[in-house]
PDB file of N, CA, C and O in Angstrom, chain B, residues numbered from 101:
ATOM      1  N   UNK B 101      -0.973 -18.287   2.503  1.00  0.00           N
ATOM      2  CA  UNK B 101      -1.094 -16.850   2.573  1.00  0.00           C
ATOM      3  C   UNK B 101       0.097 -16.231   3.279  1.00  0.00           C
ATOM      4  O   UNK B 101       0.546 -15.158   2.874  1.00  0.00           O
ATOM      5  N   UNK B 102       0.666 -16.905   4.390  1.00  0.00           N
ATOM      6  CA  UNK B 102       1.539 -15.752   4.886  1.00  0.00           C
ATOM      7  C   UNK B 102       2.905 -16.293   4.544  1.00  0.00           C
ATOM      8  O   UNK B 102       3.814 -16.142   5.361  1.00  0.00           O
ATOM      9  N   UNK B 103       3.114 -16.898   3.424  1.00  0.00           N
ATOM     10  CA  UNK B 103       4.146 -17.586   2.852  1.00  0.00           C
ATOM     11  C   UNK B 103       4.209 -16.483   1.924  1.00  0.00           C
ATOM     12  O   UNK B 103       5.260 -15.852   1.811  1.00  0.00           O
ATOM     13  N   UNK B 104       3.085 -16.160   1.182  1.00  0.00           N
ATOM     14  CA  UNK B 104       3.133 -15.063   0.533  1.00  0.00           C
ATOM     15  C   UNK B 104       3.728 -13.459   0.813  1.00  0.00           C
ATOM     16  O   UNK B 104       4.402 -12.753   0.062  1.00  0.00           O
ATOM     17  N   UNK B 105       3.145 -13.145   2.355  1.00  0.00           N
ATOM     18  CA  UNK B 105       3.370 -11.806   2.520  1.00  0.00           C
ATOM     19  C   UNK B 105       4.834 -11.677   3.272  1.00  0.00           C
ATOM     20  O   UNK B 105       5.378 -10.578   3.385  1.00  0.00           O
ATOM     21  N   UNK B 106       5.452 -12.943   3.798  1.00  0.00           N
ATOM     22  CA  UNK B 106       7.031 -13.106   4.156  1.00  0.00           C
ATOM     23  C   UNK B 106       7.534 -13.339   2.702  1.00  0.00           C
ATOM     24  O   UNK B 106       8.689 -12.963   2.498  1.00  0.00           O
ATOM     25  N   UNK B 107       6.983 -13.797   1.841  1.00  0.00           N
ATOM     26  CA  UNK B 107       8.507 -13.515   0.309  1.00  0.00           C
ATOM     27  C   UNK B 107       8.182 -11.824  -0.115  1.00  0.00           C
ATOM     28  O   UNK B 107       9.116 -11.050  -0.322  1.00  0.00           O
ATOM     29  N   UNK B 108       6.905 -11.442  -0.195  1.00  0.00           N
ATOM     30  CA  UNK B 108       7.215 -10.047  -0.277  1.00  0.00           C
ATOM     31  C   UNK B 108       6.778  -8.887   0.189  1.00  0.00           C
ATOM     32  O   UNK B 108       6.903  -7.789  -0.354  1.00  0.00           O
ATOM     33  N   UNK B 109       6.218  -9.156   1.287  1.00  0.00           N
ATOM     34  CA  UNK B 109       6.732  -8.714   2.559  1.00  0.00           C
ATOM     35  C   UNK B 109       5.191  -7.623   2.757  1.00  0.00           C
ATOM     36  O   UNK B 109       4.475  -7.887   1.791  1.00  0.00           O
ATOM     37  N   UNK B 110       4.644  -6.767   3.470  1.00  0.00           N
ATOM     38  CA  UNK B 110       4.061  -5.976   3.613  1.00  0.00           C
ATOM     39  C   UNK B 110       3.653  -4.845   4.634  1.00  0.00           C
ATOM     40  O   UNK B 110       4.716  -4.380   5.047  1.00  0.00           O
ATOM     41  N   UNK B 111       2.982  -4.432   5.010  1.00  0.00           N
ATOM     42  CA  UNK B 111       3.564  -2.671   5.700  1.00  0.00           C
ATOM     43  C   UNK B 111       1.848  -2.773   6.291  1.00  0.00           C
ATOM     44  O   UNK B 111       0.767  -2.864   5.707  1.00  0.00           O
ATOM     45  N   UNK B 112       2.254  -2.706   7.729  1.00  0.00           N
ATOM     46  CA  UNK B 112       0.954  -2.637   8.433  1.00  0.00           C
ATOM     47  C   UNK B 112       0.278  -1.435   8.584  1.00  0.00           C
ATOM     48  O   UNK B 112       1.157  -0.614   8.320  1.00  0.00           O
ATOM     49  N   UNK B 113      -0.734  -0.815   8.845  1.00  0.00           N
ATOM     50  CA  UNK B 113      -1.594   0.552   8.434  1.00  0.00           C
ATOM     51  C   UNK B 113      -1.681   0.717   9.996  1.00  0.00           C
ATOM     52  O   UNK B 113      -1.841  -0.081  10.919  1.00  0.00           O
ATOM     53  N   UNK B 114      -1.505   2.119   9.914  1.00  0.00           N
ATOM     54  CA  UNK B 114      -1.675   2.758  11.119  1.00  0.00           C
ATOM     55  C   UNK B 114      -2.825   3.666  11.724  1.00  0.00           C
ATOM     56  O   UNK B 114      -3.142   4.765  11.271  1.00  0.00           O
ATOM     57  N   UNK B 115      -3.503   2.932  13.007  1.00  0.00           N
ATOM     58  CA  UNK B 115      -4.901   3.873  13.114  1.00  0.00           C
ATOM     59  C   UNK B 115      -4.537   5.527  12.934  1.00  0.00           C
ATOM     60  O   UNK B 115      -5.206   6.242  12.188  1.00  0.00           O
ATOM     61  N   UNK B 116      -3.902   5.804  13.368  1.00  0.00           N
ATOM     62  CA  UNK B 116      -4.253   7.326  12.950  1.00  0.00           C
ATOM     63  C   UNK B 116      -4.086   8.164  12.150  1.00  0.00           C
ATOM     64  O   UNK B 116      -4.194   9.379  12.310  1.00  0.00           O
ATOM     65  N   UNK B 117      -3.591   7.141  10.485  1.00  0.00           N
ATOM     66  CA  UNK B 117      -4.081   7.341   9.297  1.00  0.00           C
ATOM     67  C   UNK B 117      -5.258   6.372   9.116  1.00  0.00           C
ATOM     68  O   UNK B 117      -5.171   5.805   8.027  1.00  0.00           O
ATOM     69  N   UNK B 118      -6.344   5.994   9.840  1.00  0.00           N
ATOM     70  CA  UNK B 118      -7.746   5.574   9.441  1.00  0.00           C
ATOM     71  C   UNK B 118      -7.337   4.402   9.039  1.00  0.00           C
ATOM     72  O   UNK B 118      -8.186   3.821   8.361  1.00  0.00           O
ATOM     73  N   UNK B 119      -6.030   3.638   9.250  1.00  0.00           N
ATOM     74  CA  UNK B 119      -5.988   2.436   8.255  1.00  0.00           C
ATOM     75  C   UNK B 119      -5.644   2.059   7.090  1.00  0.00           C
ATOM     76  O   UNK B 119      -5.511   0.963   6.546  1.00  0.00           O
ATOM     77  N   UNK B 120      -5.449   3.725   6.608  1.00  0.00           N
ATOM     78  CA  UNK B 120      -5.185   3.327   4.782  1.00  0.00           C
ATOM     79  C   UNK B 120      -4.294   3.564   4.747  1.00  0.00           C
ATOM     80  O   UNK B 120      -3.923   4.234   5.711  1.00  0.00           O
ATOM     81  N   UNK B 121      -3.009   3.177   3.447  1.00  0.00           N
ATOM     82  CA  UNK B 121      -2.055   3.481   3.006  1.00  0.00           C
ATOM     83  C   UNK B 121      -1.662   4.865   2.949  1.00  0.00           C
ATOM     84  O   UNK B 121      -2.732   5.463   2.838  1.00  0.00           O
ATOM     85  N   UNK B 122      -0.859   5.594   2.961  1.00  0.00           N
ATOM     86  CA  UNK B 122      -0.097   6.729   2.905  1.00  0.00           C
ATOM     87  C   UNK B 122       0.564   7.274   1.548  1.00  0.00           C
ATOM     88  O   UNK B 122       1.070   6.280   1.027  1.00  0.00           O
ATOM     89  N   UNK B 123       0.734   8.103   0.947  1.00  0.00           N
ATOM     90  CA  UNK B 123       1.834   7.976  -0.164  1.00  0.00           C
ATOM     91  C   UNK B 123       3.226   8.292   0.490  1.00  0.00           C
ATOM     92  O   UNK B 123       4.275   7.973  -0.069  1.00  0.00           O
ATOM     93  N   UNK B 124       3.195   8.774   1.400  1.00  0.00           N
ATOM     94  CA  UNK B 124       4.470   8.674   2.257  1.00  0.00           C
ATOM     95  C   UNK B 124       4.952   7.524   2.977  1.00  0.00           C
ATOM     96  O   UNK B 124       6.163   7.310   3.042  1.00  0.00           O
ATOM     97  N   UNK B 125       4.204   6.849   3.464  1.00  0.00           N
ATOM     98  CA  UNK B 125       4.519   5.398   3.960  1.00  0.00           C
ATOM     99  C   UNK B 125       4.922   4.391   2.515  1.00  0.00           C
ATOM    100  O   UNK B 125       5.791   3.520   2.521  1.00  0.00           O
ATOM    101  N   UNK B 126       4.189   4.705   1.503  1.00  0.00           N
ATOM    102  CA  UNK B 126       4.254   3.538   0.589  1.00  0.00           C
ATOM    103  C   UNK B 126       5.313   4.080  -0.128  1.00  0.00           C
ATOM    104  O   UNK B 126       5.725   2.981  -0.498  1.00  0.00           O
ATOM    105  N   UNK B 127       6.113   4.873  -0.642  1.00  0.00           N
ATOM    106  CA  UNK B 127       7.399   6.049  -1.048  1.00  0.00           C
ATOM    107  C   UNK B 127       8.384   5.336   0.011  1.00  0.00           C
ATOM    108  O   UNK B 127       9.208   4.634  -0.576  1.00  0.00           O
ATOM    109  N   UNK B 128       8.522   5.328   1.428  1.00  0.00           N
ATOM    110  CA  UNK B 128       9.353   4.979   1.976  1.00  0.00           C
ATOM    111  C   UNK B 128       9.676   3.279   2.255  1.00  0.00           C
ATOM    112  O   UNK B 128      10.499   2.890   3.084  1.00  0.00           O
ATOM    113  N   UNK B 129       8.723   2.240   1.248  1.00  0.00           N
ATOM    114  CA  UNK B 129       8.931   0.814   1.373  1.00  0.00           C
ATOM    115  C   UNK B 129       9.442   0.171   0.314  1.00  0.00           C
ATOM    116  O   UNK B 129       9.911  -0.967   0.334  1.00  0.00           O
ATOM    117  N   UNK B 130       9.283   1.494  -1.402  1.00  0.00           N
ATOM    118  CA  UNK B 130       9.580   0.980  -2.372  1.00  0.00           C
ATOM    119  C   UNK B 130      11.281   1.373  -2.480  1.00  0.00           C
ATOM    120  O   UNK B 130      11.879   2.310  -1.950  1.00  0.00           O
ATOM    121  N   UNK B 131      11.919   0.035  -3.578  1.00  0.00           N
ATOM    122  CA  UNK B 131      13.250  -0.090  -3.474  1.00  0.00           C
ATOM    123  C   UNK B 131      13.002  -0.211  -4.760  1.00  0.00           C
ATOM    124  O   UNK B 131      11.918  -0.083  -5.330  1.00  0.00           O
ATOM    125  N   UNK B 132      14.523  -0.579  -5.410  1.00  0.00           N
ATOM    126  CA  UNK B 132      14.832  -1.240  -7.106  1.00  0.00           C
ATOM    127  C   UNK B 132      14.344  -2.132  -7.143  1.00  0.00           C
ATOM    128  O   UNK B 132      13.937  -1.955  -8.292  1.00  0.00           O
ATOM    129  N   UNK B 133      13.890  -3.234  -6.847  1.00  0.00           N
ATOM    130  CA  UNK B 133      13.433  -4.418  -6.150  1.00  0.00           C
ATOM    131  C   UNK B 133      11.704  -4.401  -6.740  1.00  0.00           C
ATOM    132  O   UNK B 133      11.174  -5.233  -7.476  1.00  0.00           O
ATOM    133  N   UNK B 134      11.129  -3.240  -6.169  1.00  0.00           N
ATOM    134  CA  UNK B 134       9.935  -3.299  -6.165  1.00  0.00           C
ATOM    135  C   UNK B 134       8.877  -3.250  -7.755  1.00  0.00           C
ATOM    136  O   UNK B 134       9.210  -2.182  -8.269  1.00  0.00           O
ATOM    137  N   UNK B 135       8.169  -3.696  -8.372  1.00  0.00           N
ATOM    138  CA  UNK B 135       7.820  -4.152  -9.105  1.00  0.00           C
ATOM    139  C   UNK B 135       6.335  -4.356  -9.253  1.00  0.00           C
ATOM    140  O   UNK B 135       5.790  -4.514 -10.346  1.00  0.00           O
ATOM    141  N   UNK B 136       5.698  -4.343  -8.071  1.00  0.00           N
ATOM    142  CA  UNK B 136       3.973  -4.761  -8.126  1.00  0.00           C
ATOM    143  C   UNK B 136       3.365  -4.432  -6.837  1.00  0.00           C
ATOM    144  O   UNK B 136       3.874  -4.727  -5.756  1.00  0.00           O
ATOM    145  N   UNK B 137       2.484  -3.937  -6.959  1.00  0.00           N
ATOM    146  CA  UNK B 137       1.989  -3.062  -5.600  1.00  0.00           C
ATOM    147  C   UNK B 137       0.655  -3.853  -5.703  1.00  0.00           C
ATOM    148  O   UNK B 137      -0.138  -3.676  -6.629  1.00  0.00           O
ATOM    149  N   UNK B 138       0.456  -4.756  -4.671  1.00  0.00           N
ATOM    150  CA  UNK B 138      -1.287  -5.396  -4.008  1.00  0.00           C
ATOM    151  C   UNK B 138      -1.647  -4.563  -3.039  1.00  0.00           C
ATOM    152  O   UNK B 138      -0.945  -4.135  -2.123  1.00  0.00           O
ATOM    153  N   UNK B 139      -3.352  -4.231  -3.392  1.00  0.00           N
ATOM    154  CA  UNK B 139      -3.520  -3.135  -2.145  1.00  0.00           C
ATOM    155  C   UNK B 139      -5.321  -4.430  -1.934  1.00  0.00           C
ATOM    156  O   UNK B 139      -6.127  -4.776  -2.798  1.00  0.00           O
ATOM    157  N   UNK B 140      -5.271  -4.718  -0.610  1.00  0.00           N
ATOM    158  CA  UNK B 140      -6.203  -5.591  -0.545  1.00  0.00           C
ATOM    159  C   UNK B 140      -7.464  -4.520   0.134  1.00  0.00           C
ATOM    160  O   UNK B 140      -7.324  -4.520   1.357  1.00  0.00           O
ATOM    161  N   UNK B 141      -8.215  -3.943  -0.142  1.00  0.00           N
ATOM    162  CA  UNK B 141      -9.534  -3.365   0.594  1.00  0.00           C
ATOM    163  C   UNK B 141     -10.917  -4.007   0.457  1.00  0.00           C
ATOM    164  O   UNK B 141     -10.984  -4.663  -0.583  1.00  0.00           O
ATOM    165  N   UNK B 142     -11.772  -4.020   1.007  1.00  0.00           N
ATOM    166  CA  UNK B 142     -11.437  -3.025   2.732  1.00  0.00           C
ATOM    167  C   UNK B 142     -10.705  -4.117   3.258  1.00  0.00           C
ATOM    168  O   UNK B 142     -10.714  -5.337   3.093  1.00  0.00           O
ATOM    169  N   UNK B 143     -10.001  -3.218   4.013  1.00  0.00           N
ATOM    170  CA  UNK B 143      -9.242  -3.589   5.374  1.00  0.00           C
ATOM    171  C   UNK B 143      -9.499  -4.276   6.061  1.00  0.00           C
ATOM    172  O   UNK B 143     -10.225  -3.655   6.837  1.00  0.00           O
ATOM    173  N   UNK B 144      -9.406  -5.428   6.450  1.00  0.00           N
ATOM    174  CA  UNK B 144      -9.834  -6.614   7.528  1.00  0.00           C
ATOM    175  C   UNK B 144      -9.026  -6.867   8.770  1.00  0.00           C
ATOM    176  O   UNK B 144      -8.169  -7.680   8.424  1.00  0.00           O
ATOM    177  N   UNK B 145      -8.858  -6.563  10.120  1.00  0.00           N
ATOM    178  CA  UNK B 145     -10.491  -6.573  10.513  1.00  0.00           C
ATOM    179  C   UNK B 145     -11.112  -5.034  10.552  1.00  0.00           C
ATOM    180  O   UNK B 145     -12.172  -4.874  11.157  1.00  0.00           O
ATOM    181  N   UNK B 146     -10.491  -3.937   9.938  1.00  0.00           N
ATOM    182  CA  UNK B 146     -11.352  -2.943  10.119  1.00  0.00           C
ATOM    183  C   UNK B 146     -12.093  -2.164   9.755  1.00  0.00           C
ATOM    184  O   UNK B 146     -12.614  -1.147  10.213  1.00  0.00           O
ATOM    185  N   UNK B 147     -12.131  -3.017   8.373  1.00  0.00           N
ATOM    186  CA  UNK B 147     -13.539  -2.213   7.163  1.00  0.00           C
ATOM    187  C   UNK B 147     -13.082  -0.982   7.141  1.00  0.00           C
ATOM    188  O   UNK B 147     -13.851  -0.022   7.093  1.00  0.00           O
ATOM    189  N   UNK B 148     -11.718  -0.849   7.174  1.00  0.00           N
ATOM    190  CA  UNK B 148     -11.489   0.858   6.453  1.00  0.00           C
ATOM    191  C   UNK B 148     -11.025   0.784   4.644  1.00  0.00           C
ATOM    192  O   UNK B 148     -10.238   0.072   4.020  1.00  0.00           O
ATOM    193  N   UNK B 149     -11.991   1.941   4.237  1.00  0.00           N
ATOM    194  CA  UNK B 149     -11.443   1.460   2.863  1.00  0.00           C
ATOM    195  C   UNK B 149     -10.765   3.115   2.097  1.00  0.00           C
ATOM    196  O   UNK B 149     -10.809   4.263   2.541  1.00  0.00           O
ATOM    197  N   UNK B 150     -10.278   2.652   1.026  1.00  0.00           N
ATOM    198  CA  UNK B 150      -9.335   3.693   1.007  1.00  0.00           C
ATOM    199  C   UNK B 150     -10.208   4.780  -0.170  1.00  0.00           C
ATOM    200  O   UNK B 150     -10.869   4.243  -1.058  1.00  0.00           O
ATOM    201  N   UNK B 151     -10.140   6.236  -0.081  1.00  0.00           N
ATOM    202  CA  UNK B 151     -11.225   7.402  -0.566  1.00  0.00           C
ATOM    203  C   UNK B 151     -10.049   7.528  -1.684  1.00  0.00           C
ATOM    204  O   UNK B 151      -8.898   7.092  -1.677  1.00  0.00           O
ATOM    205  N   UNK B 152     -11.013   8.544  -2.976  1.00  0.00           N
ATOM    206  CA  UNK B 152     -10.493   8.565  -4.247  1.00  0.00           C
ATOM    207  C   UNK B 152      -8.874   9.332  -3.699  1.00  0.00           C
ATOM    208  O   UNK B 152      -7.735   9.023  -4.051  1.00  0.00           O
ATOM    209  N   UNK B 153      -9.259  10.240  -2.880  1.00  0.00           N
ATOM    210  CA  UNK B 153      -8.218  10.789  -2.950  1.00  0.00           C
ATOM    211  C   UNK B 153      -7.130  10.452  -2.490  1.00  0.00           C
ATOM    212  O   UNK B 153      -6.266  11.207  -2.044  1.00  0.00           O
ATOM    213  N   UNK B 154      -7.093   9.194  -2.573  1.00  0.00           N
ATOM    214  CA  UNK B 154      -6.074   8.038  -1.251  1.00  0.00           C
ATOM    215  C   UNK B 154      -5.848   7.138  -2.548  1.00  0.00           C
ATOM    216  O   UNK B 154      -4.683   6.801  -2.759  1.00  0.00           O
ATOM    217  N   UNK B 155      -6.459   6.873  -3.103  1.00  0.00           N
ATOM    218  CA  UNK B 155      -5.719   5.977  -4.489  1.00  0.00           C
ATOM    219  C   UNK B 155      -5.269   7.468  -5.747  1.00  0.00           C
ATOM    220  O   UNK B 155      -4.871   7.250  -6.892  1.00  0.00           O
ATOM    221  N   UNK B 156      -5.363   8.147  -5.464  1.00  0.00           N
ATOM    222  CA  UNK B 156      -4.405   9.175  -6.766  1.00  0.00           C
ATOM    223  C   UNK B 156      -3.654   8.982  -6.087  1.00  0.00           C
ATOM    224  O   UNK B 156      -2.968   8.053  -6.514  1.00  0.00           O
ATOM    225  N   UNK B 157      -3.227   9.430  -4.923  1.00  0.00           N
ATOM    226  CA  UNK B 157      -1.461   9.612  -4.581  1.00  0.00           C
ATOM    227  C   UNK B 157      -1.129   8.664  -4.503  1.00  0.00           C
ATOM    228  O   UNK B 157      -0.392   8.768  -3.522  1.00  0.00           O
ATOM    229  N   UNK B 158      -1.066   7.378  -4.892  1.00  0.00           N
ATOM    230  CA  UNK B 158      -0.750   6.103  -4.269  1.00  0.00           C
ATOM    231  C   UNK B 158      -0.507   5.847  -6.061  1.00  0.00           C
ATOM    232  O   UNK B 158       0.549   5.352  -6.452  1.00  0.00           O
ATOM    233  N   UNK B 159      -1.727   6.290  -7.148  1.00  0.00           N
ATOM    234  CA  UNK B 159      -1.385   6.430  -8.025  1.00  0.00           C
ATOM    235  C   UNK B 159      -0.229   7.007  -8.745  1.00  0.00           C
ATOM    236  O   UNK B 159       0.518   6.414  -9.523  1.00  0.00           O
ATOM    237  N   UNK B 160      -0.177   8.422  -8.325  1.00  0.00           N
ATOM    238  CA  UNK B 160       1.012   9.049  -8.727  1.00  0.00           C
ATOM    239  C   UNK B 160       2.764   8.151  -8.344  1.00  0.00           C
ATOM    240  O   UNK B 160       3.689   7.991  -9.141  1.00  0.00           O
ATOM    241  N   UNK B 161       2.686   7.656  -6.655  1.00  0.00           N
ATOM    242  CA  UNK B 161       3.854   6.977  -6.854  1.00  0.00           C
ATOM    243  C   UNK B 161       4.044   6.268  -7.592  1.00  0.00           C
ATOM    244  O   UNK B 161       5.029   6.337  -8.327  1.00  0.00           O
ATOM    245  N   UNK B 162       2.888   5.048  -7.669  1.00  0.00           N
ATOM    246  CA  UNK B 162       3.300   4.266  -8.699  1.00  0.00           C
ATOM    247  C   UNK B 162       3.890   4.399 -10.174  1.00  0.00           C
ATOM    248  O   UNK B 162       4.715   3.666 -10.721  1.00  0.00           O
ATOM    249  N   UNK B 163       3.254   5.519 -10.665  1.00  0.00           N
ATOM    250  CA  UNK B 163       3.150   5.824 -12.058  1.00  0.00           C
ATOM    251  C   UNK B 163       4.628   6.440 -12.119  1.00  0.00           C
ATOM    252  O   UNK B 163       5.141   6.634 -13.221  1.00  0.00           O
ATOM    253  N   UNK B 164       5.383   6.778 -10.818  1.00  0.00           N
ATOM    254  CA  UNK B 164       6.703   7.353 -11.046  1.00  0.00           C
ATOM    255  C   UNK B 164       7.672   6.455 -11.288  1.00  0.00           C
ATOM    256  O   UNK B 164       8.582   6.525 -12.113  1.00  0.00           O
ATOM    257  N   UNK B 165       7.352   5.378 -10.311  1.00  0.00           N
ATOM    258  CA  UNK B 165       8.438   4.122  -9.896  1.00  0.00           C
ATOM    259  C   UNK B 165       8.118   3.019 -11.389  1.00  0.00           C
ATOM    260  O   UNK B 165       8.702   1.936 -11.378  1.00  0.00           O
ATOM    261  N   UNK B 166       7.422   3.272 -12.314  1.00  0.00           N
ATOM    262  CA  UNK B 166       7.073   2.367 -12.909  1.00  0.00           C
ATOM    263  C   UNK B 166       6.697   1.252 -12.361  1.00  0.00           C
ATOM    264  O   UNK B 166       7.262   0.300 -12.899  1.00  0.00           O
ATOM    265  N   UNK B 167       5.631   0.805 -11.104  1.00  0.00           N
ATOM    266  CA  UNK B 167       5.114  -0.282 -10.376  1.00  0.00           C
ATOM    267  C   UNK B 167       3.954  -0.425 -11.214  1.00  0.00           C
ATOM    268  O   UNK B 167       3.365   0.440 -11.863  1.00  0.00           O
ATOM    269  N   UNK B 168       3.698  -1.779 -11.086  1.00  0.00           N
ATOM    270  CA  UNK B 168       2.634  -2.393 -11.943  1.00  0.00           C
ATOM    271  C   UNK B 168       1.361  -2.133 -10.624  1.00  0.00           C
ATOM    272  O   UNK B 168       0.197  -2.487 -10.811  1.00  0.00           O
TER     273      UNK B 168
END
């Protein structure tokens, strides 16, 4: 497992976004490079999980960057 997240790498969540991804945090990690976005929920250890309106914008980046 963490052989995995050191080849491609991942972005720790911050309590006072509740834990979930950002579309501003996740906008500022993608490069040319980037290619496939894993979003693992809920959140372990903190059972935060991410609301509809937290996967559209997360949607929309993707759908810009062409990320799978």
């Amino acid at each position: 497992m963490w052989n995995c997240v050191a080849a491609f790498g991942f972005h720790p969540l911050k309590a006072e976004n509740k834990f979930r991804l950002t579309k501003e945090e996740l906008e500022e990690k993608i490069t040319d490079k980037t290619k496939v976005l894993l979003i693992s929920f809920p959140n372990n250890p903190t059972g935060a999980i991410m609301e509809k309106e937290d996967l559209e914008a997360i949607r929309e980046v993707v759908t810009a960057h062409d990320i799978l």
